[in-house]
N, C-alpha and C positions, 0 to 999 in steps of 0.2 A: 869821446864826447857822447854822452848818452841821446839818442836818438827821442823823438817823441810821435807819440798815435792820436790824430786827431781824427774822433770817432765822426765829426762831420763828411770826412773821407767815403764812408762807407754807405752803402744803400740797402744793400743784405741784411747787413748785423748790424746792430745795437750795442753801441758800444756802451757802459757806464764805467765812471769811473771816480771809483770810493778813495777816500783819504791815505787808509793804511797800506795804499798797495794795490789794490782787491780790484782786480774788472771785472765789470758781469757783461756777458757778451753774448746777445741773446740773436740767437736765430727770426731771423723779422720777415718771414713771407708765409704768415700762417693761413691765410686762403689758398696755398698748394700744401697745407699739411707741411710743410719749411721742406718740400723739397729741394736739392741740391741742384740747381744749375750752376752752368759753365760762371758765371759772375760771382757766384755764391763760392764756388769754390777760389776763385782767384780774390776774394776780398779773406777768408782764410789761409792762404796764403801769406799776404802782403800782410795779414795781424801778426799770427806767430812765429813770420821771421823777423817782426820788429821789437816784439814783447818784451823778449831777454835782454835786450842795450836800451829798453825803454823805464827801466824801476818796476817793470810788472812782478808783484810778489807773489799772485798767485790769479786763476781766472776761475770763474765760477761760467762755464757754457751751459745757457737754457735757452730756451725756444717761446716765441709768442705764439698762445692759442693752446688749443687742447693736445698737440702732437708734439712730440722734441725732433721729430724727423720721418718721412717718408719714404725717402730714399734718394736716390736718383730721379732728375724730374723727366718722365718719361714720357712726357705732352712736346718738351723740350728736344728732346732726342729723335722723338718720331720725325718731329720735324723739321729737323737737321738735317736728316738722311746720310750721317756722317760715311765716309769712308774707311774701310779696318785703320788704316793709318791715322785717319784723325781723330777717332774713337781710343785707339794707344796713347796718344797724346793726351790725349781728356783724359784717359789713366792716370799717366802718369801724372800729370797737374792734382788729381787724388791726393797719391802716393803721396805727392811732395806737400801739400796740404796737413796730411795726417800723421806722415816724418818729424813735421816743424812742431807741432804738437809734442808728440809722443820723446823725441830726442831731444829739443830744445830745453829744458832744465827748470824750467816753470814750473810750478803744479797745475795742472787743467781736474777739473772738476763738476762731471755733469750731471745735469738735474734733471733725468728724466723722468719722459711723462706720456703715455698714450701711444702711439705708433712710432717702436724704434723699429725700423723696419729697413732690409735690403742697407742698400749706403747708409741709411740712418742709424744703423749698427756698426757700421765699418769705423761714421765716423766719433759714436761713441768708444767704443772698441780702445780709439785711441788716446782717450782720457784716462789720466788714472785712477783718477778714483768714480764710480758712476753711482748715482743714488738715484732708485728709484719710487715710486709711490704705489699706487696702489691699482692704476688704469693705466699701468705700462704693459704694454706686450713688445716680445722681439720674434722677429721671422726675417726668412732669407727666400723671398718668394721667387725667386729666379726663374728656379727650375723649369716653375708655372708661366712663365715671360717668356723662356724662349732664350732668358738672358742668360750669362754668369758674370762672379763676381770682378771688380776690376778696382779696388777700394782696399783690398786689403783683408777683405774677410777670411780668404786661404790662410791667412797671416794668425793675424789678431783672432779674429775669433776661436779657431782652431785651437790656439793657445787658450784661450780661457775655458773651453768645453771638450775639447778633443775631438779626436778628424772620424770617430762612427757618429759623435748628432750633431756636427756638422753638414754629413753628406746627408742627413737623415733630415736634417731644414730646408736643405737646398733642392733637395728630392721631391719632398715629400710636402713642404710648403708649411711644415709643423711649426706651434707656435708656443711661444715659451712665455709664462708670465705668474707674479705672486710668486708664495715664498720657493717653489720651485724653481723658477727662473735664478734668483737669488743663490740658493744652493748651487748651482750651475756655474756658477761665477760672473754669469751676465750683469750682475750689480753686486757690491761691495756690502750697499746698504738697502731696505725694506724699510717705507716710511708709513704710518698711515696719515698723514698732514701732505705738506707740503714737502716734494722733492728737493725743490728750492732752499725752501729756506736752511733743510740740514744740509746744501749745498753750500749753503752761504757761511754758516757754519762752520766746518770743516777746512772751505781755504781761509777762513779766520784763523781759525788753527794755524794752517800752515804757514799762512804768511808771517807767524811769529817766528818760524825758526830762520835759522841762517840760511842768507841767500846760496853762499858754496856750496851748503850741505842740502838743502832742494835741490841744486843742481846737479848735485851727484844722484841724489838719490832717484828723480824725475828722466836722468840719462843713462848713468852708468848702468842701472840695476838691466834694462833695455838691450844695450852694447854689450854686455855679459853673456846675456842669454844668447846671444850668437855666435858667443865664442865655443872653443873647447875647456874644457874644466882647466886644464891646466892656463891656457892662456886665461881664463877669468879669472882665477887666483893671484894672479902676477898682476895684473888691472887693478886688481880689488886691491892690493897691498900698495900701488902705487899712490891709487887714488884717495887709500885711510893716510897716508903719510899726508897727502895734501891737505884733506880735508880736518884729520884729526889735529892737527899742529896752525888750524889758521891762529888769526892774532885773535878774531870775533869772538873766538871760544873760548879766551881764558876767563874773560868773566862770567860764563854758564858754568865752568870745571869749577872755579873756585865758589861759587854757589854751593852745587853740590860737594864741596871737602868741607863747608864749613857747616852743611847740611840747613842753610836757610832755602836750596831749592827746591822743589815738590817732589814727593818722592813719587814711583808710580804705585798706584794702588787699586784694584778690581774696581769692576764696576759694580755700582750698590745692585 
């Protein structure tokens, strides 16, 4: 029985929720810059382990105000005075935050804008596709805190830049943005409008394809990468038998054999 998200639940995020599938799920504490507290990350949580048994087709993640994220809220933190232990825990509540995300089979899709910064990278990082605009910057100002990372960035980002301007962010407090940052892999896409709205776009797209085949593609590609070649091969062929032979498909295959489907073709 498919489960459901009643975005009144929430205090943090903004939930919206469009016709075709499509939620926008907007970051809602823009007078901290949408830093990340302890609540914030557990109302992430509780969405994207419900999303996938909920008809979620695809999420567009944006942020209210001029920031998509600041980071960790460290007005928060200071004043916790947590303990190493309880500080791992608040980790791992991350982790498992940006896990549900990243493994869960959804498309996530975010719309940055202004300071993706420290966690607020971590937890872009873990969308798949990110678009930025044009008054985005990323940084890993740790270094300069006193802090390090505890989100994922070792992970994720690492992956999208490599582990020399990786240490070289976290060192050095450098700051990545415009078509550089873009070339980097820190965004997919360079907008000069609105980040948004080719966000919105985009899980439009995607929420048209098969739910199986988002799933696959939003999970397995993920689970692969941690495998070794040989075991990703043996995954990959398991999961084309599943995916390629569902029932959903045969009216997109026979589209394309009778050639009324679209073909692909460059862009103008």
């Amino acid at each position: 029985m498919a489960q459901k998200i009643d975005p009144a639940q929430f205090k943090n995020l903004a939930i919206e929720v469009q016709d075709d599938g499509l939620h926008i799920v907007t970051l809602n504490r823009p007078d901290k810059r949408n830093a990340l507290n302890s609540q914030t990350i557990e109302e992430l949580v509780d969405y994207f382990s419900t999303a996938p048994r909920a008809g979620v087709r695809a999420v567009v993640l944006a942020a209210a105000g001029d920031h998509f994220c600041a980071g960790l809220d460290l007005v928060e933190h200071h004043q916790a005075d947590r303990t190493p232990a309880e500080f791992m825990h608040l980790c791992m509540r991350w982790h498992e935050a940006f896990n549900k995300m990243e493994y869960g089979g959804v498309p996530v899709i975010a719309a940055l804008k202004g300071a993706v910064v420290g966690g607020g990278l971590e937890l872009a990082s873990a969308a798949h596709i990110r678009v930025m605009d044009q008054t985005t910057y990323f940084a890993l100002p740790e270094g300069q805190r006193g802090l390090f990372t505890g989100g994922g960035a070792t992970i994720r980002v690492t992956d999208l830049i490599g582990k020399a301007r990786m240490i070289d962010m976290m060192m050095t407090g450098r700051v990545y943005q415009g078509q550089e940052a873009a070339n980097l892999g820190l965004a997919q896409y360079i907008v000069d409008g609105s980040s948004l709205d080719k966000a919105i776009d985009l899980a439009r797209r995607a929420a048209q394809n098969l739910p199986l085949t988002n799933f696959a593609i939003c999970s397995a590609v993920s689970h692969m990468q941690n495998m070794s070649a040989l075991d990703a091969a043996y995954a990959e062929s398991v999961l084309a038998g599943v995916v390629n032979t569902q029932p959903d498909a045969r009216a997109r295959l026979a589209a394309f054999a009778d050639k009324t489907a679209a073909r692909v073709r460059p862009n103008d």
